[in-house]
FIGUMI-703519 format. One record per residue: x, y, z of N, C-alpha, C, CB in turn. Coordinates in Angstrom, 2 decimals, decimal comma. Glycine has a CB too. Example, Ala and Ser with C-alpha at 12.3 -4.5 7.8 and 13.67 -1.06 7.14 Angstrom:
2
<rodo><n_x>13,19</n_x><n_y>-5,69</n_y><n_z>7,80</n_z><ca_x>12,30</ca_x><ca_y>-4,50</ca_y><ca_z>7,80</ca_z><c_x>13,20</c_x><c_y>-3,30</c_y><c_z>7,80</c_z><cb_x>11,31</cb_x><cb_y>-4,47</cb_y><cb_z>9,05</cb_z></rodo>
<rodo><n_x>12,85</n_x><n_y>-2,25</n_y><n_z>7,08</n_z><ca_x>13,67</ca_x><ca_y>-1,06</ca_y><ca_z>7,14</ca_z><c_x>12,90</c_x><c_y>0,03</c_y><c_z>7,87</c_z><cb_x>14,08</cb_x><cb_y>-0,60</cb_y><cb_z>5,72</cb_z></rodo>
This chain:
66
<rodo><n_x>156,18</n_x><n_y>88,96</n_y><n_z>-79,79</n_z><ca_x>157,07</ca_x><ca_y>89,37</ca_y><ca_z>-80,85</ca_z><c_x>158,47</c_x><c_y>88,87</c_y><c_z>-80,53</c_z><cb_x>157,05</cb_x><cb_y>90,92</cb_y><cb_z>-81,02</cb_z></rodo>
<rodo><n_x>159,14</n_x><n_y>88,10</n_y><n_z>-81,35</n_z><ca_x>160,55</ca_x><ca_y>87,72</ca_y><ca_z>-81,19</ca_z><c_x>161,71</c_x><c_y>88,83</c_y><c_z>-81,00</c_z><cb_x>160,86</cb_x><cb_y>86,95</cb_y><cb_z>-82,38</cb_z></rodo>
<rodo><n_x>162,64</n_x><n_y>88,61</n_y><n_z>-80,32</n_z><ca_x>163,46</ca_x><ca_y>89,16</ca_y><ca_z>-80,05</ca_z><c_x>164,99</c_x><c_y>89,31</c_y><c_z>-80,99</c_z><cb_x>163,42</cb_x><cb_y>88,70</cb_y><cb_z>-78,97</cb_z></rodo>
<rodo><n_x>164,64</n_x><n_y>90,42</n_y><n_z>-81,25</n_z><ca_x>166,28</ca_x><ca_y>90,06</ca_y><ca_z>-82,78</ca_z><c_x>167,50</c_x><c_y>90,02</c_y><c_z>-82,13</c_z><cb_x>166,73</cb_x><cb_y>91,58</cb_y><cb_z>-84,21</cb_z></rodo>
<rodo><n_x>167,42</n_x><n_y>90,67</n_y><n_z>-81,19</n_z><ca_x>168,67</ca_x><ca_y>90,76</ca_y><ca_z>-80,13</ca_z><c_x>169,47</c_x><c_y>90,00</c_y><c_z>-79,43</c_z><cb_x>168,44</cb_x><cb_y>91,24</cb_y><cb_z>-79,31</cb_z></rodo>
<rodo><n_x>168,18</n_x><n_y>88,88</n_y><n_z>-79,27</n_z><ca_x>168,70</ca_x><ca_y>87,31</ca_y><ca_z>-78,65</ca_z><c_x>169,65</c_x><c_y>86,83</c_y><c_z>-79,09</c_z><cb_x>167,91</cb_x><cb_y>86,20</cb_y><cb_z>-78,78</cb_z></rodo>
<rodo><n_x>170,55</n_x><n_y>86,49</n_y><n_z>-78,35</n_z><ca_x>171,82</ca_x><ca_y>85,92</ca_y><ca_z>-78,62</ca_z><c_x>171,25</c_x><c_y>84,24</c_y><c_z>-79,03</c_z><cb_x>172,97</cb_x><cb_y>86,11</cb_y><cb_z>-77,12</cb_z></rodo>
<rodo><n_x>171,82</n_x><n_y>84,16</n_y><n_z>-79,99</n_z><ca_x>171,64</ca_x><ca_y>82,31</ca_y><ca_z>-80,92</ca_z><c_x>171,97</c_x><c_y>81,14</c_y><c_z>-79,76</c_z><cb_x>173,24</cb_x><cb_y>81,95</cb_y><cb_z>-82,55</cb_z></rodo>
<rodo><n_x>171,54</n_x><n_y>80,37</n_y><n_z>-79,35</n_z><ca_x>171,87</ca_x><ca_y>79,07</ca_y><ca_z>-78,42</ca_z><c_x>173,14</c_x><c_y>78,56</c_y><c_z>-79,17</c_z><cb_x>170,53</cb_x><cb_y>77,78</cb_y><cb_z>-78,34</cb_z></rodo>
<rodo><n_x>173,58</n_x><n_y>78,20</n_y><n_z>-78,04</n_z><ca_x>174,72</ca_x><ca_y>76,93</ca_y><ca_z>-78,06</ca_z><c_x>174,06</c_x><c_y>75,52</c_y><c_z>-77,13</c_z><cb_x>176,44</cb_x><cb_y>77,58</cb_y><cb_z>-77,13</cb_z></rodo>
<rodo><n_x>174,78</n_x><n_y>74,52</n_y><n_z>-78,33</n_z><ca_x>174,44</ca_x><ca_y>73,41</ca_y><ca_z>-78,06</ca_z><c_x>175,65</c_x><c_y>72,24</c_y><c_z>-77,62</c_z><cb_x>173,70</cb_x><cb_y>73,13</cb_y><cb_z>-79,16</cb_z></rodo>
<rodo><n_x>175,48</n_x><n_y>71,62</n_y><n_z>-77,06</n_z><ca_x>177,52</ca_x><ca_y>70,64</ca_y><ca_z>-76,76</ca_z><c_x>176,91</c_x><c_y>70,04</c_y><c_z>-78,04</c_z><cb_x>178,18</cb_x><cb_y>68,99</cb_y><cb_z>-74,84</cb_z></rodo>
<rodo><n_x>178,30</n_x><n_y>70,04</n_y><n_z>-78,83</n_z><ca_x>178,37</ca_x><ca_y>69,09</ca_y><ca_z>-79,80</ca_z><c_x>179,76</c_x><c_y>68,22</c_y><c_z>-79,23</c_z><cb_x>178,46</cb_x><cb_y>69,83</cb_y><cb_z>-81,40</cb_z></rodo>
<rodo><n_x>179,49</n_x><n_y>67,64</n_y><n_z>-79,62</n_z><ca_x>180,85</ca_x><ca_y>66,59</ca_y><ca_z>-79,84</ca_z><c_x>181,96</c_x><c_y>66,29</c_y><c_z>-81,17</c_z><cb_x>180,25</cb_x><cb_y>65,25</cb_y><cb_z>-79,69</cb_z></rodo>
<rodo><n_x>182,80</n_x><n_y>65,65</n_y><n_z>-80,91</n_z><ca_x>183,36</ca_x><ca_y>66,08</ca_y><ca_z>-82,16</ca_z><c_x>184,30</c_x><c_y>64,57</c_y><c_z>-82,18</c_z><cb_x>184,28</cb_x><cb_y>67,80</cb_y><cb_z>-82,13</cb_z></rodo>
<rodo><n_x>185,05</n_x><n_y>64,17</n_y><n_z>-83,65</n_z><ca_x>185,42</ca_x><ca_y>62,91</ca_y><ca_z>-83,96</ca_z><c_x>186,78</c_x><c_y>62,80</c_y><c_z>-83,43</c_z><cb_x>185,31</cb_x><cb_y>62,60</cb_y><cb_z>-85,40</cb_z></rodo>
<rodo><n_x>187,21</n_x><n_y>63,81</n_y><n_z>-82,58</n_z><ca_x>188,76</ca_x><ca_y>63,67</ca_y><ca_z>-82,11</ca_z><c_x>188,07</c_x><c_y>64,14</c_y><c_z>-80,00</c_z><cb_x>190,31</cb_x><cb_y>65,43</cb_y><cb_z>-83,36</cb_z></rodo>
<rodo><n_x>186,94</n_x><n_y>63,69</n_y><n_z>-79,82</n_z><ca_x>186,74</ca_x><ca_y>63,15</ca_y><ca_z>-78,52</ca_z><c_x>186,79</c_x><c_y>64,36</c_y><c_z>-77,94</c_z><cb_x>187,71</cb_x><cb_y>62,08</cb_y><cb_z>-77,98</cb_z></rodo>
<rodo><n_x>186,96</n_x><n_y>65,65</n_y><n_z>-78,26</n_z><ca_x>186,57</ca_x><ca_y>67,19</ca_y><ca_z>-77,72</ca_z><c_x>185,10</c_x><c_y>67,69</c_y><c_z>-77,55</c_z><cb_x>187,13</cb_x><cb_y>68,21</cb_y><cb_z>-78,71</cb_z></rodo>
<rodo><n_x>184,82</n_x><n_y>68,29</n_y><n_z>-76,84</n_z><ca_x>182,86</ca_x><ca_y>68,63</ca_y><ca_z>-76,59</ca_z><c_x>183,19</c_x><c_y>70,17</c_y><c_z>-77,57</c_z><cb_x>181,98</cb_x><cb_y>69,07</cb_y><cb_z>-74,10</cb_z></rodo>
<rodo><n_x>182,78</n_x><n_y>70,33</n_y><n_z>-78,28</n_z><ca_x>182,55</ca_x><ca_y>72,27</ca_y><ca_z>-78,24</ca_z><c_x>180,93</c_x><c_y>72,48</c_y><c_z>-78,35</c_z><cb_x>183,42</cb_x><cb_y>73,31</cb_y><cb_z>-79,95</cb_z></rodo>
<rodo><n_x>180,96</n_x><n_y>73,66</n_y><n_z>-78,00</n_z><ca_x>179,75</ca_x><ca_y>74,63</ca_y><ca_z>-78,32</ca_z><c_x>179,63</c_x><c_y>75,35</c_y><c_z>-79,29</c_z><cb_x>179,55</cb_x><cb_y>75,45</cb_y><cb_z>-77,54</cb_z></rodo>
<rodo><n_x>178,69</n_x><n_y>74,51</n_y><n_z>-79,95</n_z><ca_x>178,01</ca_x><ca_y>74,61</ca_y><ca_z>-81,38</ca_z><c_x>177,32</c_x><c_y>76,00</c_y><c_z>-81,51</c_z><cb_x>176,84</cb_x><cb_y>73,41</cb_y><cb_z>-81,61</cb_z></rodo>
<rodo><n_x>177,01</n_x><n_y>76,75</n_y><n_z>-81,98</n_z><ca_x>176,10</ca_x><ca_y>78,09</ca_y><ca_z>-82,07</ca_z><c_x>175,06</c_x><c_y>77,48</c_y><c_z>-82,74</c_z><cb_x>176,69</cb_x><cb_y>79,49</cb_y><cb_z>-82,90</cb_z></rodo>
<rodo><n_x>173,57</n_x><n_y>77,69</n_y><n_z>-82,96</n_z><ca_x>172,40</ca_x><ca_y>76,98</ca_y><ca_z>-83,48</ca_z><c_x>171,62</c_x><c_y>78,03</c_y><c_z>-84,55</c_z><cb_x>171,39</cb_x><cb_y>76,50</cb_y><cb_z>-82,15</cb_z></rodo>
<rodo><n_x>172,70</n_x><n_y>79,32</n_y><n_z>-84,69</n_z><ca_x>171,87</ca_x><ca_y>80,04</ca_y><ca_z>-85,31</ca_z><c_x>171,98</c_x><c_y>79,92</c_y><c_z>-86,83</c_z><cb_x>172,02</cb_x><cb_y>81,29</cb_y><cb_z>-84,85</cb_z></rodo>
<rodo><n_x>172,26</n_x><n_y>78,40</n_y><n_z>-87,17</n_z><ca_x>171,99</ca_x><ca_y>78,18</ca_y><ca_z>-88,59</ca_z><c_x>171,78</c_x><c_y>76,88</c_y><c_z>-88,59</c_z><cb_x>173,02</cb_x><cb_y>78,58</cb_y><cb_z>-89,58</cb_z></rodo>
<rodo><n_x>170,62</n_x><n_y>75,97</n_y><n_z>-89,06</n_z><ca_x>169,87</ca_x><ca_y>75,16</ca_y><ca_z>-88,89</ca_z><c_x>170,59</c_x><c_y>73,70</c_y><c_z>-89,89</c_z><cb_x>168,44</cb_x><cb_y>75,84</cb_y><cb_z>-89,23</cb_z></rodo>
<rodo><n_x>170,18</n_x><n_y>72,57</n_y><n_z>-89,66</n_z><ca_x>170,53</ca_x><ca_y>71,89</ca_y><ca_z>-90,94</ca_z><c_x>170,10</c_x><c_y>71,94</c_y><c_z>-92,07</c_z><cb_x>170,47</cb_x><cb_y>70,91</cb_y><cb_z>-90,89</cb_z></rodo>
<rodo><n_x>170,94</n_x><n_y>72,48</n_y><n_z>-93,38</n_z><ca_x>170,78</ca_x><ca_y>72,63</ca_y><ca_z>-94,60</ca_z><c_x>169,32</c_x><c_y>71,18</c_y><c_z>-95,07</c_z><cb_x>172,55</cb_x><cb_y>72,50</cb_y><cb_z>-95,31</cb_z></rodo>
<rodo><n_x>169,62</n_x><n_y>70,12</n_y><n_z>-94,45</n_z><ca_x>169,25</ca_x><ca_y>68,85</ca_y><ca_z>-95,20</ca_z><c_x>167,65</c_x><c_y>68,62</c_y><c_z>-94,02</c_z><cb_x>170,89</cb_x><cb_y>67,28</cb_y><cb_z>-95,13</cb_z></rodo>
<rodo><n_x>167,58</n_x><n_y>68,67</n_y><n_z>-92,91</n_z><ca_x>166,64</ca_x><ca_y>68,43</ca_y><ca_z>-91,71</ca_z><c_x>166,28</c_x><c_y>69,22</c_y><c_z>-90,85</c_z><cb_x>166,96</cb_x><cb_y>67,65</cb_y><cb_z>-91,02</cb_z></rodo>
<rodo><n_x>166,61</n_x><n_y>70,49</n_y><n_z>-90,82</n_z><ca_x>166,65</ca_x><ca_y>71,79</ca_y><ca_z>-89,68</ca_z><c_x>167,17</c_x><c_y>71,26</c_y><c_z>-88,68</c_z><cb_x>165,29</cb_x><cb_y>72,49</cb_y><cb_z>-89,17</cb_z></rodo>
<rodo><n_x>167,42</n_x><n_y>70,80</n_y><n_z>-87,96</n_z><ca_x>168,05</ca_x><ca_y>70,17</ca_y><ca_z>-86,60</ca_z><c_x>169,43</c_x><c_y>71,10</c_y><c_z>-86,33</c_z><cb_x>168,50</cb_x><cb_y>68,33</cb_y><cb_z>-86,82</cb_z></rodo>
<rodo><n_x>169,40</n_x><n_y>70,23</n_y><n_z>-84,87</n_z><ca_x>170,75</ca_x><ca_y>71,15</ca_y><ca_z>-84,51</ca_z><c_x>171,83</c_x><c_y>70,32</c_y><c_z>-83,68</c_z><cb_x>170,31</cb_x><cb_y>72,54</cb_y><cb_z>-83,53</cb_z></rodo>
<rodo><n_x>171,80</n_x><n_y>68,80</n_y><n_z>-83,99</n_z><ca_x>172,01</ca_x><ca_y>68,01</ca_y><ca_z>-83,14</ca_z><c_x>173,42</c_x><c_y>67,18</c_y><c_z>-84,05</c_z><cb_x>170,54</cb_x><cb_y>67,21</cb_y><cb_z>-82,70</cb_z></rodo>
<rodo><n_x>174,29</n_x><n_y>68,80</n_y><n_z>-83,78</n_z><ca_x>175,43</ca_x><ca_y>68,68</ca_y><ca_z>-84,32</ca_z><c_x>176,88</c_x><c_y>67,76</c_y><c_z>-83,50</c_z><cb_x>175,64</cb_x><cb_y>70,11</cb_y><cb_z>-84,57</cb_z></rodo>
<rodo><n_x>177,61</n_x><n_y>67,91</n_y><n_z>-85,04</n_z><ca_x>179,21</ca_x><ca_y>67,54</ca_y><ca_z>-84,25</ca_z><c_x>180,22</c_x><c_y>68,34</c_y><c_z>-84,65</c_z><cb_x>179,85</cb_x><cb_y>66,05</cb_y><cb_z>-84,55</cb_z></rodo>
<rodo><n_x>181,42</n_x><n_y>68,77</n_y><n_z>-84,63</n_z><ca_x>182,27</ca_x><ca_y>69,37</ca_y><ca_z>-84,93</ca_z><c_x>183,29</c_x><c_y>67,92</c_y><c_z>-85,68</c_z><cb_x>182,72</cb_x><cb_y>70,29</cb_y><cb_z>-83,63</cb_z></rodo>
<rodo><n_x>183,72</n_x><n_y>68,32</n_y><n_z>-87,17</n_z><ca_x>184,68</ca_x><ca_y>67,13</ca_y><ca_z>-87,74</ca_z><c_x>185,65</c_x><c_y>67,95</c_y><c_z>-88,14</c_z><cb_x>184,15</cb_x><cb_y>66,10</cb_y><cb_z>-88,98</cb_z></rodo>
<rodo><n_x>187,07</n_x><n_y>67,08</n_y><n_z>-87,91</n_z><ca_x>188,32</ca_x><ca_y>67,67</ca_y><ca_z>-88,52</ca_z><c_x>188,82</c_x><c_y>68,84</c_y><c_z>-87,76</c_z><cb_x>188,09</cb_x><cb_y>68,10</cb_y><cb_z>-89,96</cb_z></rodo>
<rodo><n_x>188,45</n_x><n_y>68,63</n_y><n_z>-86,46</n_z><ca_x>188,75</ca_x><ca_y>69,78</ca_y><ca_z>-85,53</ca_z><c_x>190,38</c_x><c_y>70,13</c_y><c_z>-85,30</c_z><cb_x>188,07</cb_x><cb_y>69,41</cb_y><cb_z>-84,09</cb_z></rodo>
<rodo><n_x>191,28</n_x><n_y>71,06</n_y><n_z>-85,62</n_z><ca_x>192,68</ca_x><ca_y>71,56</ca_y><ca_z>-85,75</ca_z><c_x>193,07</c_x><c_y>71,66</c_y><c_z>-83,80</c_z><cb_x>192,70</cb_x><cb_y>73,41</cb_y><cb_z>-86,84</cb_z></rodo>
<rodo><n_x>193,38</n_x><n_y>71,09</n_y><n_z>-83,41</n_z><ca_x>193,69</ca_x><ca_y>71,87</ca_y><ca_z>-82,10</ca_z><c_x>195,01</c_x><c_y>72,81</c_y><c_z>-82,13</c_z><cb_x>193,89</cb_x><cb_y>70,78</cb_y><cb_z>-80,91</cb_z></rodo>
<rodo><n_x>195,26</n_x><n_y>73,27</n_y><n_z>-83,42</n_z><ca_x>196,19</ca_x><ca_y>74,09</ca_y><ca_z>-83,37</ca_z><c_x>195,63</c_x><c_y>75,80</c_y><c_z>-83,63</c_z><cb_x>197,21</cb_x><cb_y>73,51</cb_y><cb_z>-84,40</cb_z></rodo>
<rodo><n_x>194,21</n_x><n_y>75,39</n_y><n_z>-84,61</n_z><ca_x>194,28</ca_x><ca_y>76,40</ca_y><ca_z>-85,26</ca_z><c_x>193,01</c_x><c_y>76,57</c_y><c_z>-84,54</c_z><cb_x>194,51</cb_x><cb_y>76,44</cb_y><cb_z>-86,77</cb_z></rodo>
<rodo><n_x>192,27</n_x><n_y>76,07</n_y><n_z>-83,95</n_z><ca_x>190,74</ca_x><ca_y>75,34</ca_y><ca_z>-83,41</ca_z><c_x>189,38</c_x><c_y>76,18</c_y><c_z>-84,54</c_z><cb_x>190,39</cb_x><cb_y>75,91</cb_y><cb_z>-81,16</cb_z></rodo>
<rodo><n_x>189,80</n_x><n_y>75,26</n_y><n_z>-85,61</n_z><ca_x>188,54</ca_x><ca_y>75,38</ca_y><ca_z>-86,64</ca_z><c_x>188,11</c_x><c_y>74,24</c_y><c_z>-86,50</c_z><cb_x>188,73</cb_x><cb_y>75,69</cb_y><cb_z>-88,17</cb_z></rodo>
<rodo><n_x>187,03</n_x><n_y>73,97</n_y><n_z>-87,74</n_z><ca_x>186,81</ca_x><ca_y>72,26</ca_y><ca_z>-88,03</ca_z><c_x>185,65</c_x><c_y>72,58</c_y><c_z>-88,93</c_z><cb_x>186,36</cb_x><cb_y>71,03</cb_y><cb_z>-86,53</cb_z></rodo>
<rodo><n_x>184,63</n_x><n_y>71,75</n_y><n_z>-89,09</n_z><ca_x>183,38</ca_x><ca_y>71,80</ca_y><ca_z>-89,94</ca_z><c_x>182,42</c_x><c_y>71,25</c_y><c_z>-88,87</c_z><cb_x>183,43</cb_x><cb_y>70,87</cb_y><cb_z>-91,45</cb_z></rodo>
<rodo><n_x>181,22</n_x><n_y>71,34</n_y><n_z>-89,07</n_z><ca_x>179,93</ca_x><ca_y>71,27</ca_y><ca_z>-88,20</ca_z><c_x>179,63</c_x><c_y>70,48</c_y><c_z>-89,37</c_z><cb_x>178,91</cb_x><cb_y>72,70</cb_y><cb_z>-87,65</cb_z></rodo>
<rodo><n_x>179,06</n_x><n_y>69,22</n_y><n_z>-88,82</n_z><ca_x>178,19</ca_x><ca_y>68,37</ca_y><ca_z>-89,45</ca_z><c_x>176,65</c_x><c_y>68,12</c_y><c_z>-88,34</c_z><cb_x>179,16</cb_x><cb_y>66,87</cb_y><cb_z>-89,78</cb_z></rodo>
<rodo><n_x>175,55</n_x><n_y>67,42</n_y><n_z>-89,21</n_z><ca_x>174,31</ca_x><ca_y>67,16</ca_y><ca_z>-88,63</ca_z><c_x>174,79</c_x><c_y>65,81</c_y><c_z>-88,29</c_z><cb_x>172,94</cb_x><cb_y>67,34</cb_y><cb_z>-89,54</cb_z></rodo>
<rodo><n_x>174,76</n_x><n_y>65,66</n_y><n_z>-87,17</n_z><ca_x>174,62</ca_x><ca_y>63,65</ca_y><ca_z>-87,00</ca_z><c_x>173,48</c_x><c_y>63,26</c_y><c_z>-87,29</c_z><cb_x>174,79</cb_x><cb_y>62,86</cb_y><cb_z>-85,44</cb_z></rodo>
<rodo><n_x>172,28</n_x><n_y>63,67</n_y><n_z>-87,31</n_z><ca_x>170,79</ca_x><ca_y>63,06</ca_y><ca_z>-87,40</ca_z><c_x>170,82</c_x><c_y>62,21</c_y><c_z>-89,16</c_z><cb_x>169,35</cb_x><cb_y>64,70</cb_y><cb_z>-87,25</cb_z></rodo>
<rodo><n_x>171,73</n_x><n_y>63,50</n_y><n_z>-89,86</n_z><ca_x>171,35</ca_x><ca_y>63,31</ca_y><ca_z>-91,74</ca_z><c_x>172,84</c_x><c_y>63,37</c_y><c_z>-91,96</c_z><cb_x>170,24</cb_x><cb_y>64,84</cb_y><cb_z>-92,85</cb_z></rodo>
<rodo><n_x>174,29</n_x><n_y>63,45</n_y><n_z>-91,39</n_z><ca_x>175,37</ca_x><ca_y>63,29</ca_y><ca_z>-91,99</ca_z><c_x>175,10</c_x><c_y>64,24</c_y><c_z>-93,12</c_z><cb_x>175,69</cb_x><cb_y>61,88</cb_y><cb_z>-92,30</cb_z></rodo>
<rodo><n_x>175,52</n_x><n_y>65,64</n_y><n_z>-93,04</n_z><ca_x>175,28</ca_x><ca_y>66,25</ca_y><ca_z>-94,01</ca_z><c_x>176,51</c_x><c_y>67,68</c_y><c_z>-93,50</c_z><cb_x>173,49</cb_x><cb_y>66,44</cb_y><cb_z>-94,20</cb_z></rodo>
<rodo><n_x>177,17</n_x><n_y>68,12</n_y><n_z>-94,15</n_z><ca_x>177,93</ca_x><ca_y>69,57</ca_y><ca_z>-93,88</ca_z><c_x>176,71</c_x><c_y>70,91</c_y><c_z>-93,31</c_z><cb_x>178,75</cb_x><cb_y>70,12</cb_y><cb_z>-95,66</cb_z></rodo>
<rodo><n_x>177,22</n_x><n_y>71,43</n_y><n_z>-92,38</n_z><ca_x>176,69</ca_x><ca_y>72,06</ca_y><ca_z>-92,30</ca_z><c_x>177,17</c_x><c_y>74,00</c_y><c_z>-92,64</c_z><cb_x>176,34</cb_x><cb_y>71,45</cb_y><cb_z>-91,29</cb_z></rodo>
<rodo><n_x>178,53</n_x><n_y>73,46</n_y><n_z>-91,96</n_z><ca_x>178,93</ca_x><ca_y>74,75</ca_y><ca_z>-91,84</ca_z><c_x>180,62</c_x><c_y>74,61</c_y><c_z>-91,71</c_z><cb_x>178,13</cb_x><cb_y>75,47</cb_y><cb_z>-90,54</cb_z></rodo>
<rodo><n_x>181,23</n_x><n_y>75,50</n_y><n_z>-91,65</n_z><ca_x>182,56</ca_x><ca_y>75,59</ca_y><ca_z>-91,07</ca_z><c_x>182,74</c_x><c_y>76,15</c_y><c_z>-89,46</c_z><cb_x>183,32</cb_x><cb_y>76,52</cb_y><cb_z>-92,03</cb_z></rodo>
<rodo><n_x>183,29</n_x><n_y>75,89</n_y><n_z>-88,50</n_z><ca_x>183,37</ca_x><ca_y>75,65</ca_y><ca_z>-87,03</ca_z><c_x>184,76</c_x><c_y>76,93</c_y><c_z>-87,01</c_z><cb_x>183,76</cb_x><cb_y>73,63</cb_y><cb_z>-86,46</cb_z></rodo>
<rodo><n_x>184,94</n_x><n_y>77,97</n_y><n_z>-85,81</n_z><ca_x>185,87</ca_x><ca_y>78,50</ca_y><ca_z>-85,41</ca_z><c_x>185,59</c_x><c_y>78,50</c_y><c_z>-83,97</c_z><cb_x>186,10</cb_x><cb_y>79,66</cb_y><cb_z>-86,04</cb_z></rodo>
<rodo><n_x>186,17</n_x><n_y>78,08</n_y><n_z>-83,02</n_z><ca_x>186,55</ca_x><ca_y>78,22</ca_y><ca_z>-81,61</ca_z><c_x>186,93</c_x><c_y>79,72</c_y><c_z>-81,04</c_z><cb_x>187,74</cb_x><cb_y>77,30</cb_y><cb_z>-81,41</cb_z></rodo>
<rodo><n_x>187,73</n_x><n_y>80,28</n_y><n_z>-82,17</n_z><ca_x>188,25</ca_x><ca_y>82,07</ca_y><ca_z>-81,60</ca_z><c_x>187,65</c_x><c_y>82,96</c_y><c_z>-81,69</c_z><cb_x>189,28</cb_x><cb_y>82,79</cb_y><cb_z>-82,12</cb_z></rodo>
């Protein structure tokens, strides 16, 4: 029986301004399920950005660091 409690994986993503973050995986690609993300448009002021799929180039999500 699965565990609901389990904390969601993090994955290194990479991102288009050359920063690694850790992706959370507990929402899949909209377009491929995958999780073999990047972080784009990453703020190092504000440290948001958007999660894209690299596999399908597709949005996935919006990114917060805090």
């Amino acid at each position: 029986m699965p565990d609901s409690n389990k904390e969601p994986k993090f994955v290194p993503g990479g991102s288009t301004d050359g920063v690694g973050h850790g992706v959370n995986t507990y929402q899949k690609c909209p377009k491929c399920g995958g999780t073999n993300f990047e972080v784009r448009n990453h703020s190092l002021m504000w440290h948001d950005g958007e999660v894209w799929c690299k596999d399908c180039n597709v949005y996935v999500r919006e990114y917060d660091a805090g």
